[in-house]
C-alpha positions in Angstrom: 163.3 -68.9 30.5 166.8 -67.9 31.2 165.4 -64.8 33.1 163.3 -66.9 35.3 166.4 -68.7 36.4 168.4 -66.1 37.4 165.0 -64.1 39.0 165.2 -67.7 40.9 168.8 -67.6 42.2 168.3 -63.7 43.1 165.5 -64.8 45.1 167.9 -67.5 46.9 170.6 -65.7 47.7 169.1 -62.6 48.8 167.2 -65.1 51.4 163.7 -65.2 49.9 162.2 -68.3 48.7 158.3 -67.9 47.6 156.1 -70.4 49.0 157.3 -70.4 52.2 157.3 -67.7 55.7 159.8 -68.3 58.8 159.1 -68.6 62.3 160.4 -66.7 65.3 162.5 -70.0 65.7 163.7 -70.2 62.3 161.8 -72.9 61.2 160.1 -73.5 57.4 156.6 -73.3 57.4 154.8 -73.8 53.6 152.1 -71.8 52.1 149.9 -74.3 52.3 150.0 -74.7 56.0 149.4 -70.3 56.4 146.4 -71.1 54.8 145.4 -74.1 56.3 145.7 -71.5 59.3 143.7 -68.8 58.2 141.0 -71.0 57.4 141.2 -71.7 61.3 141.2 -68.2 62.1 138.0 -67.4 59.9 136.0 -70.3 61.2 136.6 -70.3 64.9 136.7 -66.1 65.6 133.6 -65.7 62.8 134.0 -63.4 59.6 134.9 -60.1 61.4 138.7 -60.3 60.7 140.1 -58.2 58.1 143.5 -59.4 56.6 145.3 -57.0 59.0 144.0 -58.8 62.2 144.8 -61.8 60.4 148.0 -61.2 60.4 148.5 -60.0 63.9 147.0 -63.6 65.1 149.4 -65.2 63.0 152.3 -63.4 64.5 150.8 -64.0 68.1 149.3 -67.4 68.0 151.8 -69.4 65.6 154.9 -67.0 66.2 155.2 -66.6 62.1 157.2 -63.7 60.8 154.8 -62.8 58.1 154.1 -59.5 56.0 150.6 -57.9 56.1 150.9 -58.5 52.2 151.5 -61.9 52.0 148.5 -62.6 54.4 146.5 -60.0 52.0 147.6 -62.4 48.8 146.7 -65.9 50.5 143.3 -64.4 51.8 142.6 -62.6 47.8 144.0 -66.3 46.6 141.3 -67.9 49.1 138.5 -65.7 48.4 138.2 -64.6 52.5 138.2 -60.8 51.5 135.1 -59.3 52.0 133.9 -56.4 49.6 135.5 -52.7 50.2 132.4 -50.1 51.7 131.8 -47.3 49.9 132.6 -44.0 51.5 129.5 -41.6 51.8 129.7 -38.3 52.0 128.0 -36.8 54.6 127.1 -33.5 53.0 127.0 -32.3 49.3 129.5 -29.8 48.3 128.3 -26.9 47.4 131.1 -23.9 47.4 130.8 -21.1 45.5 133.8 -19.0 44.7 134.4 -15.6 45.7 
């Protein structure tokens, strides 16, 4: 418990507080509203955003300073991400060694 506390203050004074991204302005914005905003995103533009597109439109649109991995996290934590494709190879290896 005692670690948790001082993990807490280290998180404080080095200017990080989870839960919550800046604007360009400076002003607090909550979790809870990001996602509130990616829900948005994913029902007006349709299901062809990727979390890296996400995160560009919440740069542009709401002027956030977010990370690519926090918008990654609140998408996983939301269940928007949509299933990795499998790479295919396109021919079947086949050296042989001289």
């Amino acid at each position: 418990m005692v670690e948790k506390l001082e993990l807490a203050d280290k998180w404080i004074q080095d200017g990080h507080r989870p839960g919550i991204c800046y604007r360009v302005d400076g002003a607090i914005v909550s979790d809870e509203q990001v996602k509130e905003w990616l829900c948005e995103l994913i029902e007006s533009e349709g299901y062809s955003y990727g979390y890296l597109k996400l995160t560009v439109c919440l740069r542009r649109k709401y002027g956030l300073v977010i990370n690519k991995k926090k918008v990654y996290r609140l998408c996983k934590e939301l269940q928007l991400l949509r299933p990795q494709r499998k790479i295919r190879r396109k021919y079947q290896r086949d050296w042989q060694g001289t």
